[in-house]
KEMIVEX-607651 format. One record per residue (C-alpha): residue in three letters; x negated, y negated, z negated. Coordinates in steps of 0.5 Angstrom, whole numbers, plus 500, padded with zeros to 3 digits. Last residue first. Layout:
KEMIVEX-607651
> ALA X Y Z
...
This chain:
KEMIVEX-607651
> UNK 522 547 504
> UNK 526 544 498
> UNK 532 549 502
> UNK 527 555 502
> UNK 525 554 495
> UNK 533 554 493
> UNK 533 561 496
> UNK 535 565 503
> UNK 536 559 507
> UNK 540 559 512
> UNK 539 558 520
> UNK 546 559 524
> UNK 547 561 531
> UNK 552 560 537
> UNK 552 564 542
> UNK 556 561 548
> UNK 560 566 554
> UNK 558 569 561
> UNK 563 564 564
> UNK 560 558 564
> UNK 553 560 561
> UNK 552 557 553
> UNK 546 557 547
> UNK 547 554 541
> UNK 544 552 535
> UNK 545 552 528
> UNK 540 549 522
> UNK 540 550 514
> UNK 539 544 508
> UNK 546 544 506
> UNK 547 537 509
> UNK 544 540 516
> UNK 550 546 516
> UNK 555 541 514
> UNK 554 536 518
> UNK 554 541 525
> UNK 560 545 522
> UNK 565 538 521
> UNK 561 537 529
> UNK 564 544 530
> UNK 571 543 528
> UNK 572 534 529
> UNK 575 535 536
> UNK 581 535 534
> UNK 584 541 538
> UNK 590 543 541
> UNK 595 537 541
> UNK 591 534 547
> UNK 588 540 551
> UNK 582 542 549
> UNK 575 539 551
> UNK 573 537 545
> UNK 568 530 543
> UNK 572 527 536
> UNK 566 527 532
> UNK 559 530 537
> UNK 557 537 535
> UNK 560 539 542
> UNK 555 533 546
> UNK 548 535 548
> UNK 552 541 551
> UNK 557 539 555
> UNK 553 537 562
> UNK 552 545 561
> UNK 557 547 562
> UNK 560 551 556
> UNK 562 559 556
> UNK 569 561 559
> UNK 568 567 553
> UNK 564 573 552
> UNK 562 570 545
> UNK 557 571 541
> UNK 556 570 533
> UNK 550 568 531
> UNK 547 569 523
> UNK 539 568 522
> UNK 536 569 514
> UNK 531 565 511
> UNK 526 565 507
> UNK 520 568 513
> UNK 523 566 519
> UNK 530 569 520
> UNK 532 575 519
> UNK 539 580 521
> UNK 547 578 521
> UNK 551 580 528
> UNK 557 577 529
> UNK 559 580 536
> UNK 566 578 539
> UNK 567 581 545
> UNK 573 579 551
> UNK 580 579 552
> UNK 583 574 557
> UNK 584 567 553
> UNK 576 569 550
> UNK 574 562 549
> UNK 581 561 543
> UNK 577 567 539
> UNK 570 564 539
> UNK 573 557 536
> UNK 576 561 531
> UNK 570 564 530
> UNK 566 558 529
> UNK 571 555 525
> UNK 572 560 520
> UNK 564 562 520
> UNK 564 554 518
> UNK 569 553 513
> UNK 567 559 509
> UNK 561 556 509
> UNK 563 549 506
> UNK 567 552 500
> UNK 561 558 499
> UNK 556 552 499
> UNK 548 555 500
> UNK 543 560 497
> UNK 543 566 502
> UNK 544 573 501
> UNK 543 579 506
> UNK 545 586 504
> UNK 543 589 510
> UNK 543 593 517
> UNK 549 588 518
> UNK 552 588 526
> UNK 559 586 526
> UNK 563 588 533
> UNK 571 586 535
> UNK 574 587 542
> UNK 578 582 543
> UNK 584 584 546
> UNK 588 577 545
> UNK 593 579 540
> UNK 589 585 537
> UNK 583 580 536
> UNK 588 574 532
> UNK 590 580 528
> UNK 583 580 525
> UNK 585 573 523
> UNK 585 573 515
> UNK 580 580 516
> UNK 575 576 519
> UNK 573 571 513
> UNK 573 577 508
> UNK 568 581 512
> UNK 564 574 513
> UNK 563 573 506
> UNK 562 581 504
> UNK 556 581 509
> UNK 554 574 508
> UNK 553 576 499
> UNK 553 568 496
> UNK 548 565 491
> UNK 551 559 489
> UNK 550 551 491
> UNK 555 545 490
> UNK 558 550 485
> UNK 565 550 482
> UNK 568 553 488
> UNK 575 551 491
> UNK 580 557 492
> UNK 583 557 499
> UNK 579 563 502
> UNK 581 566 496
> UNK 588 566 496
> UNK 588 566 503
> UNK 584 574 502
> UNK 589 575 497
> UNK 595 574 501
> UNK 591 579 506
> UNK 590 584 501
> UNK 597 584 498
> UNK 600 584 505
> UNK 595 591 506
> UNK 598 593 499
> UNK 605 593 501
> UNK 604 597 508
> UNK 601 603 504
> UNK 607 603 499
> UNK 611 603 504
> UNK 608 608 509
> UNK 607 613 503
> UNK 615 611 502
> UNK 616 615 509
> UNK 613 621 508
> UNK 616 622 501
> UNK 623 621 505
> UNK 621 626 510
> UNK 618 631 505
> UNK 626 631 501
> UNK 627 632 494
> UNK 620 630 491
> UNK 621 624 494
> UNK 628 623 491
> UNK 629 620 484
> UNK 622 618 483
> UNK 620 615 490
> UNK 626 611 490
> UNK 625 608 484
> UNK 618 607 486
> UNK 619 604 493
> UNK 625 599 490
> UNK 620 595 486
> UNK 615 595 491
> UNK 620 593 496
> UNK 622 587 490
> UNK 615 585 489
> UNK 613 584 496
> UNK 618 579 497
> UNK 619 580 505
> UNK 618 574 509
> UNK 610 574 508
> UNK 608 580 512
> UNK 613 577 517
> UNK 609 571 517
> UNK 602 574 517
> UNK 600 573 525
> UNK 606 567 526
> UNK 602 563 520
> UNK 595 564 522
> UNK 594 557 526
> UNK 598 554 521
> UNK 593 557 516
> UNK 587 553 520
> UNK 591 547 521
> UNK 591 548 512
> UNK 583 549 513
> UNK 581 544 518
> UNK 585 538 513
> UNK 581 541 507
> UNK 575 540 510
> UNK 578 534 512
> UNK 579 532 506
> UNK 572 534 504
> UNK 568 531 508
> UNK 572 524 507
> UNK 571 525 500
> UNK 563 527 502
> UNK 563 520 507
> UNK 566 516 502
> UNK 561 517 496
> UNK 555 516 502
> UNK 552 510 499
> UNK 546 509 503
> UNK 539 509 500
> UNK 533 506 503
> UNK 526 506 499
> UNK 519 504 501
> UNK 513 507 498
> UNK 507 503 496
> UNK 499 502 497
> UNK 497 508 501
> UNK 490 507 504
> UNK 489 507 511
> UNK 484 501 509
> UNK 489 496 512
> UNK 494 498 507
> UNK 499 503 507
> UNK 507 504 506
> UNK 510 512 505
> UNK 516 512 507
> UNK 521 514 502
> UNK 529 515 504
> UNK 536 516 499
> UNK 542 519 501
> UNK 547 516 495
> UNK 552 518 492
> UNK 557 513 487
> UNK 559 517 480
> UNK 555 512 477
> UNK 548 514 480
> UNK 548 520 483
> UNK 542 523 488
> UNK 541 526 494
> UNK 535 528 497
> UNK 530 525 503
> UNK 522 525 504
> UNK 517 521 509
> UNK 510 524 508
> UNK 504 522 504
> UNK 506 528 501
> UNK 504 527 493
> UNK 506 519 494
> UNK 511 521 499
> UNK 513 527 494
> UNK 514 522 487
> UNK 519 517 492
> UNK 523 523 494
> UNK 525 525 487
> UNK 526 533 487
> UNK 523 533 479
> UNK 526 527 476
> UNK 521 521 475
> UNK 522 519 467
> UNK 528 515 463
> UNK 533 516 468
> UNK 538 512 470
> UNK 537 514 478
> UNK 537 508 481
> UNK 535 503 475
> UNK 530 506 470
> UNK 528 511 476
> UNK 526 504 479
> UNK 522 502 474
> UNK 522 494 472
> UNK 517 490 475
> UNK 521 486 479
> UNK 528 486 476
> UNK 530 480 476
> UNK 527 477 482
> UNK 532 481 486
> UNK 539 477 482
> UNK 542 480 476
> UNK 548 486 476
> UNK 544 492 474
> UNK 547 495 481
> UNK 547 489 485
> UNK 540 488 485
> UNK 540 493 489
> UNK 544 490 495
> UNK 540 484 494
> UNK 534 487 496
> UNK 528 488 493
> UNK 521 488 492
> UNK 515 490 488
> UNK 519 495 484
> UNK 515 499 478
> UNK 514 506 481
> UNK 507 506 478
> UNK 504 508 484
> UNK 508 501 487
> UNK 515 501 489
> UNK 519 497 495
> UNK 527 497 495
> UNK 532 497 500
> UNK 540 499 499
> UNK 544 498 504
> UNK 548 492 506
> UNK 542 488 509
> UNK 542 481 509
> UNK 539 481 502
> UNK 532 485 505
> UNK 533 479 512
> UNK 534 473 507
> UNK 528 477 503
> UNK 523 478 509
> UNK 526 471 512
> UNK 523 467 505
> UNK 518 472 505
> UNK 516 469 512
> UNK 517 461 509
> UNK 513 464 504
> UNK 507 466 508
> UNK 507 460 513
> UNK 507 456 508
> UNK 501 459 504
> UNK 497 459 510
> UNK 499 451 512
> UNK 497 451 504
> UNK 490 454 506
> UNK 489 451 512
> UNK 489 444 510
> UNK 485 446 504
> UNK 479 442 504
> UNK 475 443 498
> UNK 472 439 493
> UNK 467 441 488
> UNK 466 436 483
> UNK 460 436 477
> UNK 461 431 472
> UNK 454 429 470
> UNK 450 429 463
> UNK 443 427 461
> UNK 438 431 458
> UNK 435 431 464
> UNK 440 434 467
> UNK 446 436 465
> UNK 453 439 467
> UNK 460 438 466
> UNK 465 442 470
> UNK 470 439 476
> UNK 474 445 481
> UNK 478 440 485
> UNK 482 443 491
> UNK 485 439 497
> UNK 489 436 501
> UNK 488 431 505
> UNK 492 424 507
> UNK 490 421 512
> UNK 487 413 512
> UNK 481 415 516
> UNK 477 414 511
> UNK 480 420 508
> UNK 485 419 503
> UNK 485 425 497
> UNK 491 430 497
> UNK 492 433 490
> UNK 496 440 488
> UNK 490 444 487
> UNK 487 443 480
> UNK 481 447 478
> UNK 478 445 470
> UNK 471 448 468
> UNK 467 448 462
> UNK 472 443 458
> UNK 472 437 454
> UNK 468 434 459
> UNK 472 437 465
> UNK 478 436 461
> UNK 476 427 462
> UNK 475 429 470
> UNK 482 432 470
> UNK 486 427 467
> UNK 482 422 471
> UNK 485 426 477
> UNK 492 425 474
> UNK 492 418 474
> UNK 489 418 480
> UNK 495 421 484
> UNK 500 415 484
> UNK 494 410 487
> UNK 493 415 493
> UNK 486 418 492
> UNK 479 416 494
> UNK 480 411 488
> UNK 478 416 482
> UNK 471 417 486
> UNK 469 411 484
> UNK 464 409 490
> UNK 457 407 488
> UNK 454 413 493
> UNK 459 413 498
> UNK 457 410 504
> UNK 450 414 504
> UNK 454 419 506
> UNK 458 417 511
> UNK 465 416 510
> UNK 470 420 513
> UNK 472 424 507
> UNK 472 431 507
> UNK 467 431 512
> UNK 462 426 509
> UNK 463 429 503
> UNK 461 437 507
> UNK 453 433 507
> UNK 453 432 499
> UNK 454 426 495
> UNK 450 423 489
> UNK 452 417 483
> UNK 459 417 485
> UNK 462 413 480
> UNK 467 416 475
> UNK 466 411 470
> UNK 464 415 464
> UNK 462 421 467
> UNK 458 418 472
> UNK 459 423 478
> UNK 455 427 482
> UNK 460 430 488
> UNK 460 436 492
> UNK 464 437 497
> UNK 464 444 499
> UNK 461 449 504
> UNK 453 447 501
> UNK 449 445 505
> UNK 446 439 502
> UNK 447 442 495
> UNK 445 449 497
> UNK 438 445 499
> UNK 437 441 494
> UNK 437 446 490
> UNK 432 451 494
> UNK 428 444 494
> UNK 428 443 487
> UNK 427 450 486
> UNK 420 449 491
> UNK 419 442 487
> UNK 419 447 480
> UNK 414 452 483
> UNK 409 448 485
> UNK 409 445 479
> UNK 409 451 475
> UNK 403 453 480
> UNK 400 446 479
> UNK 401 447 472
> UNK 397 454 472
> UNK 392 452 476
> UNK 390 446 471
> UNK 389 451 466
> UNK 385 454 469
> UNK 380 450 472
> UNK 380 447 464
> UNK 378 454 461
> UNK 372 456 468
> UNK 370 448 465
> UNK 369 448 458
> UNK 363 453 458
> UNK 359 450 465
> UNK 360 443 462
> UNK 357 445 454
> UNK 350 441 456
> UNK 353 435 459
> UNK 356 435 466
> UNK 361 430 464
> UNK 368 432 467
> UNK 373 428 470
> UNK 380 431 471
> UNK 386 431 476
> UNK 383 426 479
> UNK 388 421 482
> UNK 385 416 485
> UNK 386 411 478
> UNK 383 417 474
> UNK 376 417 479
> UNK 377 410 478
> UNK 377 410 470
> UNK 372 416 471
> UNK 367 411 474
> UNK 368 406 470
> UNK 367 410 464
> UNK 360 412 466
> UNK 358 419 463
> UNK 353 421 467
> UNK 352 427 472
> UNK 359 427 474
> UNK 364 432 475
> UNK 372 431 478
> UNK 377 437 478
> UNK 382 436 484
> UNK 390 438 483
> UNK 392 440 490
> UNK 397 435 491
> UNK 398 434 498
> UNK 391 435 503
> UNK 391 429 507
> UNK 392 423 502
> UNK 390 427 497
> UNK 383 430 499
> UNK 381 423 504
> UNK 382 420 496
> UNK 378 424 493
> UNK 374 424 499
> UNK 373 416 498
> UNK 372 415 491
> UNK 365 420 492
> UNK 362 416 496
> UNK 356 420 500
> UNK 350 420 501
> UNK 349 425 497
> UNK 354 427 493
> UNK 355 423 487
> UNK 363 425 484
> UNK 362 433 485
> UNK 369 435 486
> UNK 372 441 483
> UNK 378 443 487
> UNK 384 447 485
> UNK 390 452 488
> UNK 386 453 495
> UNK 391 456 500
> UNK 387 456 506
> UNK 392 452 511
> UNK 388 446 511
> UNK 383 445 505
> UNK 377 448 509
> UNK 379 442 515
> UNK 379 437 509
> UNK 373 439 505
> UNK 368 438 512
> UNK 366 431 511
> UNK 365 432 503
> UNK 359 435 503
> UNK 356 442 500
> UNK 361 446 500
> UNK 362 451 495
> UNK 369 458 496
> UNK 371 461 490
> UNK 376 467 488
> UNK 377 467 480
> UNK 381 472 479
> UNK 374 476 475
> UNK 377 471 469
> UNK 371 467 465
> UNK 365 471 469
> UNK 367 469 476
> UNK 368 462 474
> UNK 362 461 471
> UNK 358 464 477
> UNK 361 459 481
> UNK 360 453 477
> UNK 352 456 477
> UNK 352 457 485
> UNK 355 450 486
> UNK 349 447 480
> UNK 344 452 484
> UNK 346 449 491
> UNK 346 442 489
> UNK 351 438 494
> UNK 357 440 491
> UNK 365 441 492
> UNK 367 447 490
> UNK 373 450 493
> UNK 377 454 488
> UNK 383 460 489
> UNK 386 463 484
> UNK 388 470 485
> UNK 394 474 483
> UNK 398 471 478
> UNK 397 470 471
């Protein structure tokens, strides 16, 4: 039960109203009664009051009962009324019944005990009642309001047996124009084949969609539209339910967003390099042609497969994949990779959602493997332009076979050092003179020796007194006043190949800058924490200042022509940014350039 019951009374003996009354309250305390004693005022008390019930005495004095019974429904809705006699007329309860009397109740001796049962029984079924058409009210309120068409048909016609509000729109036709219609024959006569199709699945089947249909308006213009057909029933009876969706916009969205695919990807294959898109998993999502190359199919035939599989013909993420420190990072990241003998430079960018969620990595690769042939053979060019440059320095160390003077200084020095104090003298100055050749000719040999590593473990003190050494009569020649500031035994993790070439060139350079004599200092000494710091400064003409932003640019020189390439310090520059370290300079015309180079202490400090 529900909360109260409220019950008005209408009686003209006050003691048989008072004895109703009392029967209800002790049959159930909800019972909430209120009495009159005429039927003239029942209709102002029965407004806006809320009353589930009302018991009606059929003989009111001066009254005719009949006709407030029919005053009641007819101004008072359906509230159920409970009709009582003094006599048991069977006249009287068939026209009592005929208005619609809810009950008709003898006042008998037993009355007052069945009466508080029946009052409450009829208040149950006028609340169920009331509940129903308040459903039906709801239901037929989302069905009229509905954002879809909504169509009843007859599931063995198709005849349209209700249509909602939104079918007017969808169809042109008024709503009371399209009950009767066959529902079939709103579409185009090549199309209601496959409508039939799929209002008889509708029956077989809980729910079937299709989106491919477009219904003539009444207008004469073709809609299209989305049908979603289901059985249902009522009443013990079935009914197709159709939705129908206008999805004019939808399909002019849908066109939009494959026509801007369609220009994504033509613009993703146009591109020579390599670009693809990889979601957390790092399975592709998009790719371009490019990439598609490398396993020879087409970019949609490798959607879903995992790029490491593909790029980097690995099995698992490798440990310095860029794609796994964007989705650590959500930053940017770059490396190097190898896949079939070819190198790549290879880019992440993080790519996110509307939230500001990370939703996927984008990937750029560029095939380098020309580059870092063409690297090294310049490299090995600046090298042997290097030793052309040193040849008239070491030529005459070179001119004689050293083995021969050696040779012939032992024999001497057996037969007639011991002999003559002079020529002993004489033959220490060979034999010292000798092994100074052998150093500088070692020096080139190993100067010129390729390492096996990309990356080794290299003393700078030892490095950079090696690599003077080769051109130490360079400073004599020039009046070059040479300085080398080490405290310490520093190290850094780097290509020993390419640094010897950038110490050499910057030297080099430094030397042709001093025509007039000068200093040249290196000095070597701490960086920021896990690197290490080598500048080398010159008291040369300097740079102007206009010049600067230029000098690590190819080809750029400021020599005469024969004299330089222009290739030296833009060689240097992408050395020293490709291992991972950085250089800058500093210049004043006529006061002299420093140069200074940042490398890193460990491999820790490279990945940094």
């Amino acid at each position: 039960m529900e909360d109260s019951m409220k019950v008005l009374v209408i009686e003209d003996d006050v003691s048989q109203a008072d004895l109703i009354k009392n029967s209800l309250k002790r049959f159930n305390p909800e019972f909430e009664v209120d009495t009159l004693q005429s039927g003239n005022g029942c209709l102002g008390k029965l407004e806006g009051q809320g009353y589930e019930a009302v018991i009606l005495d059929f003989h009111l004095s001066g009254e005719n009962g009949l006709e407030v019974l029919s005053n009641i429904y007819r101004d008072s809705g359906d509230t159920p009324v409970i009709v009582v006699s003094d006599n048991g007329s069977e006249h009287d309860a068939v026209e009592a019944l005929k208005q619609r009397a809810h009950e008709y109740v003898v006042k008998d001796s037993t009355y007052l005990s069945v009466l508080p049962k029946l009052v409450q029984k009829t208040i149950e079924q006028y609340r169920l009642k009331v509940r129903l058409r308040e459903t039906e009210r709801m239901y037929q309120n989302i069905f009229e309001n509905a954002n879809d068409a909504i169509f009843i048909l007859q599931p063995q016609t198709f005849r349209i047996l209700e249509a909602n509000n939104k079918s007017t729109a969808i169809t042109g036709y008024r709503k009371e124009a399209l009950p009767g219609k066959n529902f079939v024959e709103l579409f185009p006569a090549h199309s209601q084949p496959l409508v039939r199709e799929v209002l008889h699945e509708a029956g077989e089947k809980s729910t079937v969609s299709d989106d491919t249909l477009s219904l003539f308006s009444s207008a004469g213009k073709l809609v299209p539209v989305e049908i979603h057909a289901s059985m249902m029933q009522w009443s013990n009876r079935d009914y197709i339910l159709c939705n129908v969706n206008n999805i004019a916009e939808k399909k002019h969205l849908q066109g939009l967003i494959l026509k801007s695919k369609k220009r994504l990807q033509t613009t993703f294959d146009g591109i020579k390099e390599i670009i693809f898109q990889v979601d957390h998993d790092y399975n592709v999502v998009i790719a371009n042609k490019k990439f598609a190359e490398l396993q020879a199919s087409e970019p949609g035939e490798i959607i879903g497969k995992k790029y490491y599989e593909i790029f980097c013909n690995q099995t698992s993420v490798c440990e310095d994949c860029p794609v796994s420190e964007t989705f650590k990072t959500l930053e940017p990241a770059f490396s190097e990779k190898e896949n079939n003998g070819a190198i790549y430079e290879m880019w992440s960018y993080p790519i996110f959602d509307m939230e500001g969620k990370l939703e996927s990595v984008a990937v750029y690769a560029h095939d380098v493997t020309e580059k870092k042939k063409l690297e090294k053979t310049l490299i090995q060019s600046e090298k042997l332009a290097t030793i052309g440059l040193l040849a008239s320095g070491i030529a005459h160390e070179l001119r004689n076979p050293l083995n021969v003077i050696e040779t012939a200084r032992y024999y001497i020095d057996e037969f007639l050092a011991a002999e003559d104090s002079d020529i002993s003298a004489k033959l220490d100055i060979i034999r010292k003179s000798v092994r100074r050749s052998s150093k500088i000719i070692n020096n080139l040999l190993e100067f010129s020796r390729h390492s096996e590593h990309d990356r080794e473990r290299i003393d700078i003190k030892f490095l950079i007194e090696n690599t003077v050494s080769l051109i130490k009569k360079e400073f004599d020649a020039k009046n070059i006043e040479f300085a080398f500031v080490c405290s310490e035994n520093y190290t850094t993790f780097f290509s020993i190949d390419t640094l010897k070439q950038v110490l050499l060139n910057l030297i080099i350079n430094a030397i042709q800058a001093m025509n007039r004599g000068g200093k040249l200092t290196v000095q070597v000494g701490p960086g920021q924490q896990g690197w290490v710091n080598i500048r080398i400064s010159d008291t040369g003409v300097g740079i102007p200042k206009e010049n600067l932003p230029h000098i690590f640019s190819p080809f750029f020189t400021t020599k005469e022509v024969g004299e330089g390439t222009g290739l030296g310090l833009y060689i240097t520059h992408m050395i020293i940014q490709r291992e991972g370290g950085s250089i800058k300079v500093d210049s004043v015309v006529d006061v002299g350039t420093t140069f200074t180079i940042a490398l890193p202490e460990s491999a820790d400090s490279v990945s940094q």
